[in-house]
C-alpha positions as a printed NumPy array, in Angstrom:
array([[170.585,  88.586,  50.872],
       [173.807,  90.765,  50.398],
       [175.034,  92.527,  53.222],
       [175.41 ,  96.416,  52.786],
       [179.326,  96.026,  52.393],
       [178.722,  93.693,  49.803],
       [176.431,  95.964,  47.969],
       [178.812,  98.72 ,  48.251],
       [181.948,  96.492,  46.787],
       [179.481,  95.982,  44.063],
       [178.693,  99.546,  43.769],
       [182.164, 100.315,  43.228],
       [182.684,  97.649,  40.497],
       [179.447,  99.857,  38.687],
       [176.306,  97.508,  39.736],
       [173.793,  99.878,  38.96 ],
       [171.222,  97.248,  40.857],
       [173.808,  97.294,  43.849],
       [173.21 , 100.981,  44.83 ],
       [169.367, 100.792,  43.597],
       [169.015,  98.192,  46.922],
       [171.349, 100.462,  48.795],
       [169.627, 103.472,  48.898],
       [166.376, 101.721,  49.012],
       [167.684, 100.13 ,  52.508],
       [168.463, 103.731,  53.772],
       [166.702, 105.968,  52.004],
       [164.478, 106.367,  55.374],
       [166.959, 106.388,  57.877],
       [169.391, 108.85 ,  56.083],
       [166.238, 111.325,  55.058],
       [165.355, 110.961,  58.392],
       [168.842, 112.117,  60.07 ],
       [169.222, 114.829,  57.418],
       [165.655, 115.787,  58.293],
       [166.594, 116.124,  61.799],
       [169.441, 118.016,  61.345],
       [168.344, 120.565,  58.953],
       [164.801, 121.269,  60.24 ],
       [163.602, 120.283,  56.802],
       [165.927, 122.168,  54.644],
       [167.667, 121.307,  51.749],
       [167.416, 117.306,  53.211],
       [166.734, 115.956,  48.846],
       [169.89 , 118.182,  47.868],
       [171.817, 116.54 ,  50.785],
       [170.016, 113.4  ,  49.903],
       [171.406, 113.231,  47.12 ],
       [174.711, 115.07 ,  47.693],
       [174.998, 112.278,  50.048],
       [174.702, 109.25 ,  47.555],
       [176.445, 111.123,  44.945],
       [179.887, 111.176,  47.278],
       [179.102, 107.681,  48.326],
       [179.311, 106.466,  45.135],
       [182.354, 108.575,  44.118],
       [183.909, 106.752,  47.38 ],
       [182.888, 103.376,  46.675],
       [186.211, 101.713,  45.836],
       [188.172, 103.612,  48.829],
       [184.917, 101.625,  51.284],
       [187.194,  99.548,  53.795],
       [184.905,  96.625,  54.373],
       [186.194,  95.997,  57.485],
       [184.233,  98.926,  58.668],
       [180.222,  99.26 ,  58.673],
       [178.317, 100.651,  55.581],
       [175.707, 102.708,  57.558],
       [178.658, 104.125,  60.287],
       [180.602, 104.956,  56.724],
       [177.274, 106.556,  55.073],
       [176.103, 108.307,  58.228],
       [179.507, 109.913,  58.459],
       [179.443, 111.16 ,  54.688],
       [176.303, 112.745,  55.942],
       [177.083, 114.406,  58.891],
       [179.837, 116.159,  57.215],
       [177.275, 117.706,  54.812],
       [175.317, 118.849,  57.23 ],
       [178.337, 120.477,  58.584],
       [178.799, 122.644,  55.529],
       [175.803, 123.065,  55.242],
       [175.12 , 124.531,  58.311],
       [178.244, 126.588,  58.09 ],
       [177.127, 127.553,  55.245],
       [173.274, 128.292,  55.785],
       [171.479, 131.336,  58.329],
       [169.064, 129.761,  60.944],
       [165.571, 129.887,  59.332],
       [162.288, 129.826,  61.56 ],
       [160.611, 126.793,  61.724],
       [157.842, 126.402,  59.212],
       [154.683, 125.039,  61.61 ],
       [152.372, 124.675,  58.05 ],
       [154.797, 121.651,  57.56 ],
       [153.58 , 119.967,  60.706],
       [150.86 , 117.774,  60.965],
       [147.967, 118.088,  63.195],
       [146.93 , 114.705,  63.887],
       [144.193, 114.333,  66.192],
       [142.638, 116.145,  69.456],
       [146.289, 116.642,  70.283],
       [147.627, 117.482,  67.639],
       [147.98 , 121.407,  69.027],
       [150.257, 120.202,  71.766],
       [151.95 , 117.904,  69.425],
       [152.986, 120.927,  67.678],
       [153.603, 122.826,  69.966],
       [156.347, 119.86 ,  71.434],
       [157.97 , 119.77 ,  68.078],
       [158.408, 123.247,  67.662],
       [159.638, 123.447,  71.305],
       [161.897, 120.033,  70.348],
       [163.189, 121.829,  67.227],
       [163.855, 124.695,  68.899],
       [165.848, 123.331,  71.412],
       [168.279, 121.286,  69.266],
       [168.594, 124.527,  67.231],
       [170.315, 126.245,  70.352],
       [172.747, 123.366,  70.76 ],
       [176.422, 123.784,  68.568],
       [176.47 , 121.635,  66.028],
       [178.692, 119.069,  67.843],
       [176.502, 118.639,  70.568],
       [173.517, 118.591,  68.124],
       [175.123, 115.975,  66.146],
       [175.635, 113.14 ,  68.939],
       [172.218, 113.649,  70.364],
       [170.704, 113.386,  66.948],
       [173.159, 110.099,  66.393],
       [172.806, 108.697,  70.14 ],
       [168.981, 109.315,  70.81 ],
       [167.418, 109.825,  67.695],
       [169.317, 106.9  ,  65.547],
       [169.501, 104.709,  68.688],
       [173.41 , 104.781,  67.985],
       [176.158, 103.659,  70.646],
       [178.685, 106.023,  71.86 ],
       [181.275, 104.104,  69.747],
       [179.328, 104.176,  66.777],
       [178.785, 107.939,  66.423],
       [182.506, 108.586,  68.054],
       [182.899, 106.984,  64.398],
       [180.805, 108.728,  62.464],
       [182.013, 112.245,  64.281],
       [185.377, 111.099,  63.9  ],
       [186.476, 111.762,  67.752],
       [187.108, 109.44 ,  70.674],
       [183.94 , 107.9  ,  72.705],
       [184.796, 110.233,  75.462],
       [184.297, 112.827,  73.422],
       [180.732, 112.049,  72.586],
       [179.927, 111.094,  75.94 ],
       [181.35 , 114.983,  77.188],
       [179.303, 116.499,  73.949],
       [175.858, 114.247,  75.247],
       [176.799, 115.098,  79.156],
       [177.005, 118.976,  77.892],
       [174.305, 119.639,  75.731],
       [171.69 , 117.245,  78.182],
       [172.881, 120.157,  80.293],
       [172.488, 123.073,  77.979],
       [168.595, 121.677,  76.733],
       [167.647, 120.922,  81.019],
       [168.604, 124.868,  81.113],
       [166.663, 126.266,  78.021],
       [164.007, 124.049,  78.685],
       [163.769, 125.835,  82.658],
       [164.153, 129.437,  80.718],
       [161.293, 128.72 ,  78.936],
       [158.758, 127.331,  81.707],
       [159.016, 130.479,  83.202]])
């Protein structure tokens, strides 16, 4: 099996098949972190947007580097502009799922979830998404933010902080 940089070299050479496994290897993962950080908006136009500048990058890929750090990192700054570029919308709760006899507290934790990353800059929103969410390392989204480890680790330490205090405000 071809590793992801592989695929990518290939990609750039025009392998039509090459990309087809590619984005069928993260088409999860990335809808997932575009999910995350959008709340559900826009995430098939970044989708796409996403694999669109991928390909357009292909023959700059360093191979030394990791496909999914690269790809993730493409991603994030969409979401950027986008979110520079888009108001704060309410969270839609028809788009939830109510599965089960819990399924009202369920909600009622993602909306509270959701709500909570919403307050968070978009710095801070980015490395929890990328540490906790994706299961990243520190080093790993330092790369795909594009800032030192110590960085991340200040932007985690800070908005841990900031959700432990909106979290309080709202048990009371």
């Amino acid at each position: 099996m071809a590793t992801d940089e592989d695929l990518i070299g290939a990609v750039a050479r025009g392998d039509e098949e090459a990309l087809r496994d590619l984005i069928g290897r993260w088409e999860r993962p990335l809808h997932r972190f575009l999910w995350r950080h959008t709340g559900g908006r826009d995430v098939d136009d970044l989708f796409q947007e996403t694999w669109l500048r991928a390909v357009r990058a292909a023959p700059r890929f360093d191979p030394r580097r990791r496909f999914s750090t690269w790809l993730f990192q493409i991603a994030v700054n969409l979401c950027r502009d986008w979110h520079r570029r888009r108001p704060p919308e309410p969270v839609d709760t028809a788009r939830l799922e109510d599965t089960g006899g819990d399924g009202t507290a369920r909600v009622e934790a993602a909306l509270d979830a959701r709500r909570l990353l919403a307050a968070l800059p978009e710095a801070q929103r980015s490395a929890v998404l990328l540490r906790y969410y994706h299961d990243l390392g520190e080093e790993e989204a330092a790369e795909i933010l594009g800032c030192p480890r110590g960085t991340v680790k200040s932007r985690l330490h800070n908005a841990l902080a900031r959700l432990t205090a909106l979290a309080r405000k709202g048990e009371r």
